[in-house]
C-alpha positions as CSV (number, residue, x, y, z in Angstrom):
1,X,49.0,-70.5,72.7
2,X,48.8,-66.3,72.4
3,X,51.2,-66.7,69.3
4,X,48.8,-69.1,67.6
5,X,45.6,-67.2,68.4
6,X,47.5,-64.1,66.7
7,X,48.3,-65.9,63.7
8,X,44.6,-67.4,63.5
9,X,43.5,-63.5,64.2
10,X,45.6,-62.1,61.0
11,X,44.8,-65.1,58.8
12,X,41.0,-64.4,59.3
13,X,41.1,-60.6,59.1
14,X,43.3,-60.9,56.0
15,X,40.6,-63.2,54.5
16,X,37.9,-61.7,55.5
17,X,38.8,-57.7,54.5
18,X,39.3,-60.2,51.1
19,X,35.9,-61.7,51.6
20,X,33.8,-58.1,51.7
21,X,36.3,-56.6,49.1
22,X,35.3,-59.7,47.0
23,X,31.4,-59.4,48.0
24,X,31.2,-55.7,47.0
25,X,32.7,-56.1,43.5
26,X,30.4,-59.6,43.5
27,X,27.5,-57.1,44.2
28,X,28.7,-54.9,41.2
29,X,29.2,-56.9,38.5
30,X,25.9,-58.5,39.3
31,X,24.1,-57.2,35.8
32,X,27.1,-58.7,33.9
33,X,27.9,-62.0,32.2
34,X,28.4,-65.2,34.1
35,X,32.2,-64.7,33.2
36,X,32.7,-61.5,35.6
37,X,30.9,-62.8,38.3
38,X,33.2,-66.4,38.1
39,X,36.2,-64.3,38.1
40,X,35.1,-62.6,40.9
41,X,34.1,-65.8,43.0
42,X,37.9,-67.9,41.9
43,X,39.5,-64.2,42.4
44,X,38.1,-63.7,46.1
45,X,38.8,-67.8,46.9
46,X,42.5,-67.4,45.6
47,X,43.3,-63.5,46.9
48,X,41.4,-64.1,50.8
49,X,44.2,-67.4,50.8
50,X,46.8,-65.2,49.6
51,X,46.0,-62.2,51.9
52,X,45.6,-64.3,55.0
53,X,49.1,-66.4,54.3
54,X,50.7,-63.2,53.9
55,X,49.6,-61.2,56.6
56,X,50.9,-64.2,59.0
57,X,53.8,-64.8,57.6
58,X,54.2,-60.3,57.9
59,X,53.4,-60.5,61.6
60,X,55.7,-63.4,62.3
61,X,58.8,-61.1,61.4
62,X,60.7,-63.5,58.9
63,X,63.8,-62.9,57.7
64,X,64.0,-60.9,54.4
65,X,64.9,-64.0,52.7
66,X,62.4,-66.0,54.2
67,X,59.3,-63.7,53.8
68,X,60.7,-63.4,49.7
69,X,60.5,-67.2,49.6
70,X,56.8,-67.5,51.2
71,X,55.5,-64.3,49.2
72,X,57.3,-66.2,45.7
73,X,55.2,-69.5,46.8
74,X,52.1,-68.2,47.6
75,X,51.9,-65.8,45.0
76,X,52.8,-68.6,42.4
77,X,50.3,-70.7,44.0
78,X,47.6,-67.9,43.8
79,X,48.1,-67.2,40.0
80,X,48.0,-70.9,38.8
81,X,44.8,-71.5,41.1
82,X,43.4,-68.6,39.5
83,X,44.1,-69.2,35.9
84,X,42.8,-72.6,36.5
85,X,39.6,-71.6,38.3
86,X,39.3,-69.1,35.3
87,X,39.5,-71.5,32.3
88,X,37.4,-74.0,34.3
89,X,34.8,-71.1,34.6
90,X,35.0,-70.3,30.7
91,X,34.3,-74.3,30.2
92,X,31.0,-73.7,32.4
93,X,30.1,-69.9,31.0
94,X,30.6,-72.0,27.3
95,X,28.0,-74.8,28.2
96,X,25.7,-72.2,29.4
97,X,25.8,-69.8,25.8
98,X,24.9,-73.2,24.2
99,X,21.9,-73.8,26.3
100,X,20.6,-70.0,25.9
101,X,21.1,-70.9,22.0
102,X,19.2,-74.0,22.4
103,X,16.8,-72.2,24.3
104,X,16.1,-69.3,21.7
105,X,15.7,-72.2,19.2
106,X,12.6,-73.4,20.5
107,X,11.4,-69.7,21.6
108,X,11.4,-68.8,18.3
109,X,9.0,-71.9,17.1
110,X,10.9,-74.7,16.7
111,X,12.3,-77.9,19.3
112,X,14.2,-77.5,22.4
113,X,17.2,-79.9,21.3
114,X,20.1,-80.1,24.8
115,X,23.4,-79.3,24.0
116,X,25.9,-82.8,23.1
117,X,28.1,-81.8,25.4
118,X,28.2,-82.4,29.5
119,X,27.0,-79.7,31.5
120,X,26.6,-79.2,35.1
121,X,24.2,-80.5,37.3
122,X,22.1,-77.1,37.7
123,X,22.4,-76.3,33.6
124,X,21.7,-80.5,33.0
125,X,18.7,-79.9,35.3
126,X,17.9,-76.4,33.2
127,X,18.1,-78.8,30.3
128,X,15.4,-80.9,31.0
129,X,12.5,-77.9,32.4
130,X,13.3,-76.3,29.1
131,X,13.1,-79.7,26.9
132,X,9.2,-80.5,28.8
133,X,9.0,-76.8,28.4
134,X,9.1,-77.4,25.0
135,X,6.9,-80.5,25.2
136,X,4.3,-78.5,26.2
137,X,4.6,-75.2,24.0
138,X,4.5,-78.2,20.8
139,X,1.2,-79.7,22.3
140,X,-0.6,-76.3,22.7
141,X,0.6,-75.7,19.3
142,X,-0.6,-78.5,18.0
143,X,-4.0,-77.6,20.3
144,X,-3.9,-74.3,18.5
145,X,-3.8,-75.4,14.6
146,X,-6.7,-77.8,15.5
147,X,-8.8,-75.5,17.2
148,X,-8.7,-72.5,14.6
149,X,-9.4,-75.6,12.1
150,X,-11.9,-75.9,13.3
151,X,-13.6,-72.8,13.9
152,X,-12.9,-72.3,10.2
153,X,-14.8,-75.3,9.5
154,X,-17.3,-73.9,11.9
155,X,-17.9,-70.8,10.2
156,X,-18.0,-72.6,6.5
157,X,-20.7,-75.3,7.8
158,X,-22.7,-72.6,10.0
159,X,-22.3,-69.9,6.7
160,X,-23.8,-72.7,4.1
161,X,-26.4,-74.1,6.8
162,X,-27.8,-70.7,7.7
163,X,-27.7,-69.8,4.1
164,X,-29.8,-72.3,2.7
165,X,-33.0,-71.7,5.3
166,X,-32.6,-68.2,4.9
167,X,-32.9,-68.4,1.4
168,X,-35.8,-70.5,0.9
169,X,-37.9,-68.1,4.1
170,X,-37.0,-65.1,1.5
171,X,-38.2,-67.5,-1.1
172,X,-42.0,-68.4,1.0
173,X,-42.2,-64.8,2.0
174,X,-42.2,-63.5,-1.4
175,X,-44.7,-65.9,-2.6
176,X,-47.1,-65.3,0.4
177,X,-46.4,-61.5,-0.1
178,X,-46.7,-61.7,-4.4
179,X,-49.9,-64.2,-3.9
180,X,-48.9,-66.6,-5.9
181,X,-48.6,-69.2,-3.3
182,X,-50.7,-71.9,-4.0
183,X,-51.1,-73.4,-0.3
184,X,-50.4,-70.4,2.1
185,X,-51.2,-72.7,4.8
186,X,-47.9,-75.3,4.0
187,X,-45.5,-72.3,3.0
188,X,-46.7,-71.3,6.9
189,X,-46.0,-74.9,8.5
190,X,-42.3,-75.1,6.4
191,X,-41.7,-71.4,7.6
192,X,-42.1,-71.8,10.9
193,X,-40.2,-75.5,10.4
194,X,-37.3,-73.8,8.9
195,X,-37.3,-70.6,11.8
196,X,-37.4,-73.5,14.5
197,X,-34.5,-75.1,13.2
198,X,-32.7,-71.8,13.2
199,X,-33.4,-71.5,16.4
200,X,-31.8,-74.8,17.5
201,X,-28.8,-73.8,15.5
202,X,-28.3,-70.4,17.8
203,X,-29.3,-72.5,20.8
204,X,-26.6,-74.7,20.4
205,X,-24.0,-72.0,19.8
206,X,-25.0,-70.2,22.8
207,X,-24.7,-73.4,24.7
208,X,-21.2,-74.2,23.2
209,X,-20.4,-70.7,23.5
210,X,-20.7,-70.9,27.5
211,X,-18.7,-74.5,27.4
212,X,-15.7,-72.5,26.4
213,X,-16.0,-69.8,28.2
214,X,-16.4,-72.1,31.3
215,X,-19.7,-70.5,32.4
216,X,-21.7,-73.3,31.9
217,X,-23.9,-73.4,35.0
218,X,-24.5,-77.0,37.0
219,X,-27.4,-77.2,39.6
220,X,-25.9,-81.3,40.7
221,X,-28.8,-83.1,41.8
222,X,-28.8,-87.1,43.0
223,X,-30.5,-89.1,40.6
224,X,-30.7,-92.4,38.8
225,X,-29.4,-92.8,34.9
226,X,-32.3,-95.2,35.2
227,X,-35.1,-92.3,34.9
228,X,-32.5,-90.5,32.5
229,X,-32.6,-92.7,30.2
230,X,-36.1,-93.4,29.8
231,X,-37.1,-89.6,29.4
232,X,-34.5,-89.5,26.5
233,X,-35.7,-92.6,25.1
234,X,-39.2,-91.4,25.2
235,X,-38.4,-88.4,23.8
236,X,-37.1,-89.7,20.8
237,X,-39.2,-92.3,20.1
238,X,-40.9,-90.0,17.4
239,X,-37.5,-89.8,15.4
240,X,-36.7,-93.1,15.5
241,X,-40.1,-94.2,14.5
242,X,-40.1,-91.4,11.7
243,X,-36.3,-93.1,10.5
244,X,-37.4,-96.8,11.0
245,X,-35.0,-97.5,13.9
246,X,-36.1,-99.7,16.9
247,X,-34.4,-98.2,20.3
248,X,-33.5,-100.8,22.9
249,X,-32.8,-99.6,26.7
250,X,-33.1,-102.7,28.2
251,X,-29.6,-102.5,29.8
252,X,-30.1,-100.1,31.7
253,X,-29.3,-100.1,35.9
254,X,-30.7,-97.9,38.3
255,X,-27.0,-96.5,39.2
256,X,-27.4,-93.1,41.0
257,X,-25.1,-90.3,39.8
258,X,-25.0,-86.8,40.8
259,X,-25.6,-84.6,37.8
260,X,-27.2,-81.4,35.8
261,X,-30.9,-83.1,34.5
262,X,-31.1,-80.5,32.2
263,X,-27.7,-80.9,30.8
264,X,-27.5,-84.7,30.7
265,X,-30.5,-85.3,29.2
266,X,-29.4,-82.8,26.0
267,X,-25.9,-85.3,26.2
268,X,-28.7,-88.3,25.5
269,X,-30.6,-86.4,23.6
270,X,-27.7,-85.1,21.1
271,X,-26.5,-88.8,21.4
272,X,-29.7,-90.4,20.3
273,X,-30.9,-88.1,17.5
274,X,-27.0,-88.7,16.5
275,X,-27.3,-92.2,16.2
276,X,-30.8,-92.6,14.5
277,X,-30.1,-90.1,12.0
278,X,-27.3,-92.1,10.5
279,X,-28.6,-95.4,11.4
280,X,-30.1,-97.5,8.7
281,X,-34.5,-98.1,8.5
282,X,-34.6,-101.4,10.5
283,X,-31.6,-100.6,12.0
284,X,-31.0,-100.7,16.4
285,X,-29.9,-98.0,18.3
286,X,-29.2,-99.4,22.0
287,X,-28.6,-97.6,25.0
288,X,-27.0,-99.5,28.2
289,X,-25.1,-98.6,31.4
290,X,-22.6,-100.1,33.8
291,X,-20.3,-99.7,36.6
292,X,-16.6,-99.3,35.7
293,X,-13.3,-98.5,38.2
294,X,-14.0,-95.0,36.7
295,X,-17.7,-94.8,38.2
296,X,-20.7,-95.7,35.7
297,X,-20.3,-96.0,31.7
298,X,-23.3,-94.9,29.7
299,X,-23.0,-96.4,26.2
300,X,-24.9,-96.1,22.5
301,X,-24.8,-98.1,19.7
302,X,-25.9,-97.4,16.5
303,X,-25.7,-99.2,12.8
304,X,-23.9,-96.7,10.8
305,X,-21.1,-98.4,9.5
306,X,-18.5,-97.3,11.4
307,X,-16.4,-94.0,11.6
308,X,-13.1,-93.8,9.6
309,X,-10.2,-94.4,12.2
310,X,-8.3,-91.6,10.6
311,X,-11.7,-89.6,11.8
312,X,-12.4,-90.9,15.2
313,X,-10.1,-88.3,16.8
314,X,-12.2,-85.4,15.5
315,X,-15.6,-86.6,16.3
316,X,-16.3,-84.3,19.3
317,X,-14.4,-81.3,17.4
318,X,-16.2,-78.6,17.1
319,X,-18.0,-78.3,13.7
320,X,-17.1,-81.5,12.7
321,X,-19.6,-83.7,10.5
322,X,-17.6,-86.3,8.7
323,X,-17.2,-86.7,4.9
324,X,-21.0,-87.8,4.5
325,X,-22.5,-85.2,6.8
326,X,-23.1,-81.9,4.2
327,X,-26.8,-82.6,4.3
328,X,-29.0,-80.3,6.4
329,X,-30.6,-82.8,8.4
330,X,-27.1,-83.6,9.9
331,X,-27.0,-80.4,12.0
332,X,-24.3,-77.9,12.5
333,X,-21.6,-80.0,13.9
334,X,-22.4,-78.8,17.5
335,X,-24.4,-81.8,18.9
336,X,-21.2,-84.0,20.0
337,X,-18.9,-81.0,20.9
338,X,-21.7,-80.1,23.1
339,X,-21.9,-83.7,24.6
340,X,-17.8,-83.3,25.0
341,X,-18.4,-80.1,26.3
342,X,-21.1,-81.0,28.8
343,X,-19.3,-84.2,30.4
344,X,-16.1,-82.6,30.7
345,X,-18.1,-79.9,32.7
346,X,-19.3,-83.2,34.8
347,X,-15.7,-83.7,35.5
348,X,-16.3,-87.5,33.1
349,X,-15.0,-88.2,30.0
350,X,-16.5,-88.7,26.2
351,X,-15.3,-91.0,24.1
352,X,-15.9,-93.4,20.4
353,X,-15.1,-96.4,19.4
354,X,-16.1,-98.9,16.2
355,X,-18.0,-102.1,16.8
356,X,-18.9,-104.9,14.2
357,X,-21.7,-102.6,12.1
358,X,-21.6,-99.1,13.8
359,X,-20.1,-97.2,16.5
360,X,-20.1,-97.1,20.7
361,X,-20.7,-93.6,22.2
362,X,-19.5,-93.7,25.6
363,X,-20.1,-91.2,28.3
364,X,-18.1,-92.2,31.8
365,X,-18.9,-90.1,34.7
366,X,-18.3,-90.3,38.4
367,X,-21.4,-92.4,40.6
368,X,-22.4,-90.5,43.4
369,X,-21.3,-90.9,46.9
């Protein structure tokens, strides 16, 4: 029993002195490539064996011949295990310089595309982060392209709208201040038309202007789309009657949600003067609600025609107006990015669809508890 506890004790401190040797030079090589520090793990496995089979077979006074014959085995042993462990190692250290390839690929701009060949479960694993890693970085490229679009298409339509009442106030102002205007008192009423429509226009950019920064501020009150929607329709009764449009809210339930006032009745207001302006004299703008799995879906209809599918993506984009939309009347764009805008803040969703004649705004947001 003392004989075997001896060998056990020069097996382990043979292996062990390996072990911390092995550790130390681990601990070195740390800052080099995955090569070193796999030579260093297969070298400590292979030389700790080695150590320990030796240092027993030392203490157990063989004969010369016999200690030759154990030190030839082992140390045959030792070098094929470690040339093994070290070509096995190069297979793993190539799989992982075709991943960091892979990897720059998409770094640089392009697609994450995995490497053909098999890899390990950690570098297969590494494989997939960096190929939804990729997923992503494409979508907020994407994102990107369409938001700066955009803003130049902001800047364009907000350049040409601001230009065209600017130039006619120069135009009124020179007349009133030359005299030769022949009614001061109209030139008065269309000046102060055009600065109120101005006015709207920087409204609404100040509005969307706190929508992206997320400082929009929400006072949530309980409340019935009900009463909503009648203060919207009444306010735009004059519009539609100016257009020729009937407005129809008779499908409207008292559901209670708990939202901004303020804010959601500028959604049904931008909503409403959207849909009479392009709606046809004798035309039907409706407005209707209903409970969904979602909460409770607000809807309007209107008769325009219908919106292009290729455009129906980039109706709540910011600055968008369609094809048919360069006309003054037709705004700045901002009106259904601020309705986006607005609901999103109400954690609900915005959304546009065709029906036979016209379109279906919908607004879906969460009913109140």
């Amino acid at each position: 029993m003392r004989d075997l506890l001896l060998i056990a004790l020069y097996a382990f401190a043979g292996a062990a002195a390996t072990g911390l040797a092995g550790a130390a030079l681990l601990r070195w090589t740390r800052r080099r490539s995955l090569t070193a520090s796999l030579a260093v793990v297969a070298a400590v496995g292979v030389v700790a064996m080695l150590a320990g089979t030796l240092a027993v077979a030392w203490a157990m006074f063989l004969s010369p011949h016999d200690l030759t014959v154990v030190t030839t085995v082992v140390a045959m042993a030792a070098v094929v295990s470690l040339a093994t462990a070290l070509l096995l190692g190069r297979w793993v250290v190539a799989r992982s310089r075709e991943l960091a390839v892979a990897a720059r690929s998409f770094g640089d701009g392009g697609d994450f595309a995995a490497p053909d060949h098999p890899a390990t479960a950690e570098l297969e694993a590494v494989s997939r982060e960096l190929a939804a890693t990729s997923a992503r970085l494409a979508a907020s490229r994407e994102r990107e392209r369409a938001l700066e679009t955009s803003r130049r298409e902001l800047v364009a339509w907000i350049s040409h709208d601001l230009r065209t009442p600017l130039a006619g106030l120069r135009a009124m102002s020179e007349a009133l201040e030359d005299g030769v205007a022949e009614d001061p008192d109209r030139y008065l009423r269309q000046m102060r038309a055009e600065v109120e429509r101005l006015n709207d226009m920087v409204g609404d950019l100040f509005e969307l202007s706190r929508i992206h920064a997320g400082a929009l501020p929400l006072a949530p009150a309980r409340m019935s789309l009900y009463d909503l929607v009648g203060d919207a329709l009444a306010g735009a009764d004059p519009l539609a009657r100016e257009h020729g449009v009937r407005l129809v809210g008779d499908g409207v339930e008292a559901v209670p949600v708990e939202v901004d006032g303020k804010e959601m009745s500028r959604v049904l207001g931008n909503l409403l003067v959207n849909a009479i302006r392009r709606t046809p004299a004798d035309g039907t703008v409706a407005v209707a609600t209903e409970r969904s799995a979602e909460g409770v879906v607000l809807s309007v209809t209107d008769g325009c025609g219908g919106i292009p599918e290729d455009d129906l993506d980039r109706v709540f984009d910011t600055g968008w107006r369609g094809t048919h939309a360069r006309t003054p009347p037709a705004g700045a764009g901002l009106g259904l990015a601020i309705v986006r805008g607005i609901v999103e803040a109400h954690r609900g969703r915005a959304t546009v669809r065709n029906i036979p004649g016209g379109c279906c705004f919908e607004v879906t947001l969460p009913t109140a508890s």
